[in-house]
C-alpha positions as semicolon CSV with decimal commas, in nm:
position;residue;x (nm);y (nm);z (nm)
1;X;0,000;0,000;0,000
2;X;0,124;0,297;-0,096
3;X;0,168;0,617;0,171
4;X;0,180;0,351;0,445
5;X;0,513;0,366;0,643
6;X;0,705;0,168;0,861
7;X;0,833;0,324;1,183
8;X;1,180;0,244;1,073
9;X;1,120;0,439;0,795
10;X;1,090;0,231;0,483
11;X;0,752;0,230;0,258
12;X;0,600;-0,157;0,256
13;X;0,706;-0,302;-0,060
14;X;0,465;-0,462;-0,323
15;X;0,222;-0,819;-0,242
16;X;0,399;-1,081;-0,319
17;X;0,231;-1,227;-0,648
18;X;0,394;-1,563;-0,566
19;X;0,180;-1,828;-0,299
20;X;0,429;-1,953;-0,045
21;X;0,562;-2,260;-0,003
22;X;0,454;-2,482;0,313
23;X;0,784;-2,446;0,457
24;X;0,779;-2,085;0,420
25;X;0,414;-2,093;0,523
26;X;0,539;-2,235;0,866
27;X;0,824;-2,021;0,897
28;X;0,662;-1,711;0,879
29;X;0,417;-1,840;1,103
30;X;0,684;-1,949;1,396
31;X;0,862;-1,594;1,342
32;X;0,540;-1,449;1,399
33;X;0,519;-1,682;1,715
34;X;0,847;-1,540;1,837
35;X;0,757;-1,228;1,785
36;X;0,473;-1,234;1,963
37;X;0,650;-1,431;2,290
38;X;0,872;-1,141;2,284
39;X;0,611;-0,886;2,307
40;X;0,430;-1,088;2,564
41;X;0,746;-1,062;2,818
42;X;0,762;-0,671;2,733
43;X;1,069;-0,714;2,466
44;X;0,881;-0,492;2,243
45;X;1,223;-0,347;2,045
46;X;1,337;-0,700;1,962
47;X;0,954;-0,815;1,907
48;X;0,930;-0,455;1,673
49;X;1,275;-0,582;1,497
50;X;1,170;-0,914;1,378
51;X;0,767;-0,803;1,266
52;X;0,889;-0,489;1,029
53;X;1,146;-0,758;0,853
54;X;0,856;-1,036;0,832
55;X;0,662;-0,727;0,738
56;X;0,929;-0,649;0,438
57;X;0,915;-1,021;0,316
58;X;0,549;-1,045;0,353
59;X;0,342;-0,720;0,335
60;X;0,003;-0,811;0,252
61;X;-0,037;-1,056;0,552
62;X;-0,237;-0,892;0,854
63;X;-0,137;-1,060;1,159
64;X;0,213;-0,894;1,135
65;X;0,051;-0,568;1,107
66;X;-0,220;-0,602;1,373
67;X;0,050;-0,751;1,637
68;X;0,258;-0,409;1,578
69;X;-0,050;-0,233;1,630
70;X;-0,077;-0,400;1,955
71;X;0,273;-0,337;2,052
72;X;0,221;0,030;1,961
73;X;-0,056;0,039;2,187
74;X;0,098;-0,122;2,447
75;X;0,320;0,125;2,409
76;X;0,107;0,447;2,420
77;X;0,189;0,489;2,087
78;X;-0,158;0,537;1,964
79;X;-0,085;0,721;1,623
80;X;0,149;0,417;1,511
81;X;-0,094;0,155;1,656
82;X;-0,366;0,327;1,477
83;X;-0,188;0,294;1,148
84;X;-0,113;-0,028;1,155
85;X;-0,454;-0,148;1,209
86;X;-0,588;0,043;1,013
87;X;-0,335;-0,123;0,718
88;X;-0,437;-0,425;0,872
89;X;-0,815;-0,342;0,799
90;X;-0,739;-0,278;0,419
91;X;-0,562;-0,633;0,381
92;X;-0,842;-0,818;0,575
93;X;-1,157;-0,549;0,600
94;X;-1,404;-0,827;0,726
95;X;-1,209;-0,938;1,037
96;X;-1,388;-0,772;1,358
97;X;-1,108;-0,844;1,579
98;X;-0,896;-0,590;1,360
99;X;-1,171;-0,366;1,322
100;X;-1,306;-0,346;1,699
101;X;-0,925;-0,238;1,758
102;X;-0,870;0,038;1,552
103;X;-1,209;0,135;1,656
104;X;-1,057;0,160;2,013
105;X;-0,768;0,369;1,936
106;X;-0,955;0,575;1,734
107;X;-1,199;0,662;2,015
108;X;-0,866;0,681;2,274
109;X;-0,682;0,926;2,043
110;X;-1,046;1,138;2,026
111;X;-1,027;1,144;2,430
112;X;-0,911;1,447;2,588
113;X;-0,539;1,419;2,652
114;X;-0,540;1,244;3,069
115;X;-0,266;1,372;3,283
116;X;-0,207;1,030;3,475
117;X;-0,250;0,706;3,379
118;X;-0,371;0,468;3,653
119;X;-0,133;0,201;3,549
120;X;0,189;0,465;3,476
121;X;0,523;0,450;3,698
122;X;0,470;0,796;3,819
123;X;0,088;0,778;3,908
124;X;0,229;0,443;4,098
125;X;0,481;0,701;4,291
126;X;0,293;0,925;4,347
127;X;0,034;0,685;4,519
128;X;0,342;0,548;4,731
129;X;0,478;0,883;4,839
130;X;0,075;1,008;4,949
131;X;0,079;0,707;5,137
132;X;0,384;0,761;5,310
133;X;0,351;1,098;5,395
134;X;-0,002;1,006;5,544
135;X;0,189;0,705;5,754
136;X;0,498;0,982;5,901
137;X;0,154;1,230;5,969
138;X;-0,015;0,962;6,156
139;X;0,359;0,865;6,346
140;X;0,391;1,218;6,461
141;X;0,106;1,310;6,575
142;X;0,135;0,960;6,796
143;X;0,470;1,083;6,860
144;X;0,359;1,422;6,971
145;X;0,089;1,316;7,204
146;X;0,315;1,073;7,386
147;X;0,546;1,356;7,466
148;X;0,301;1,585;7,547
149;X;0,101;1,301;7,792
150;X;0,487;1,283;7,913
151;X;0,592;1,630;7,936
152;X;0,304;1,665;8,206
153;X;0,422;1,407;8,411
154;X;0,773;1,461;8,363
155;X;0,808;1,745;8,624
156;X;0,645;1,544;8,847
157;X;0,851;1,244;8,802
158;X;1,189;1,440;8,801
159;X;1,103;1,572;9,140
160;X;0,989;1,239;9,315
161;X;1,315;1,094;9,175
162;X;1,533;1,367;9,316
163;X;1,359;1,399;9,662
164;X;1,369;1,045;9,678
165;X;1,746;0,965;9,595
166;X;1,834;1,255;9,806
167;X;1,569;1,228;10,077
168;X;1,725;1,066;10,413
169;X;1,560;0,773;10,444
170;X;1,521;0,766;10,860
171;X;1,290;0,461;10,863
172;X;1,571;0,253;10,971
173;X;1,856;0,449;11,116
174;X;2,046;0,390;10,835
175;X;2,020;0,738;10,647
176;X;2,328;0,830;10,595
177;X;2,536;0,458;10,479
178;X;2,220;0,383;10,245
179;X;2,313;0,207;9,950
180;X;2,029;0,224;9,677
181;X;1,849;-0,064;9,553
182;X;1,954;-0,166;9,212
183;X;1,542;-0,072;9,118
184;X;1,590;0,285;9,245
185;X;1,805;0,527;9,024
186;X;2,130;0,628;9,094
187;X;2,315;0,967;9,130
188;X;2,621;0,973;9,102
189;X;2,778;1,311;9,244
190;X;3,192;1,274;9,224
């Protein structure tokens, strides 16, 4: 098809006028296969790589074009996914798989342009750092009533701890040679 590009940059060549062998048949259709286990794991530059050269030996068959699409869409690449459905479409007009997909990214590119993407990295950070600036909010202000619950008492347990380490304890006559427990703190005045 004429005006039709590749991303790479070349124009698709001629159809074939020769049928295919069954051996080529079958190899195009396990290079296909590959390609698409490739773009399944996310290799989509490799997966890209091997459909525009299947694409260059075999330009009026479909599934090469509508897996691109795919990986184009995957992508965000909407204009390029568009195009190659829609080349798709002229090569095999009555399949509704191709059609219900460039219908799709048709409708997508017509959408207002979304500043986040539920499923983009950032969106994902941003999520995480909201949620852990909510978690060190909720720490402080635990933090900050604990001292404040302990500042109010603290007065009063510095001075019972003072009068009683320094406090003669005349109980028992033994005041002044008192040793304190190991329970009760210690000052140690040198």
């Amino acid at each position: 098809m004429a005006g039709y590009t590749y991303s790479a940059g070349g124009q698709l060549p001629p159809a074939s006028p020769l049928p295919l062998s069954p051996d080529a048949l079958v190899k195009r259709q396990l290079i296909l296969a590959q390609a698409t286990v490739l773009a399944r794991r996310g290799r989509y530059e490799k997966a890209e790589h091997i459909l525009l050269n299947l694409a260059r030996q075999h330009p009026s068959w479909p599934p090469i074009f509508d897996l691109l699409a795919r990986i184009y869409a995957q992508q965000d690449r909407l204009a390029d996914a568009q195009q190659y459905w829609k080349h798709a479409l002229s090569l095999d007009a009555m399949n509704p798989q191709y059609l219900a997909a460039y219908e799709r990214v048709v409708a997508l590119r017509q959408r207002p342009e979304q500043s986040y993407r539920l499923s983009s990295p950032m969106f994902k950070a941003a999520i995480i750092a909201l949620l852990s600036i909510l978690l060190l909010w909720f720490f402080m202000v635990q933090i900050q009533s604990a001292v404040e619950r302990g500042l109010e008492s603290l007065p009063h347990t510095i001075e019972s701890a003072v009068a009683t380490a320094l406090a003669p304890d005349v109980s028992d006559g033994t005041a002044i040679n008192r040793v304190p427990h190991s329970s009760e703190p210690r000052l140690d005045m040198r």
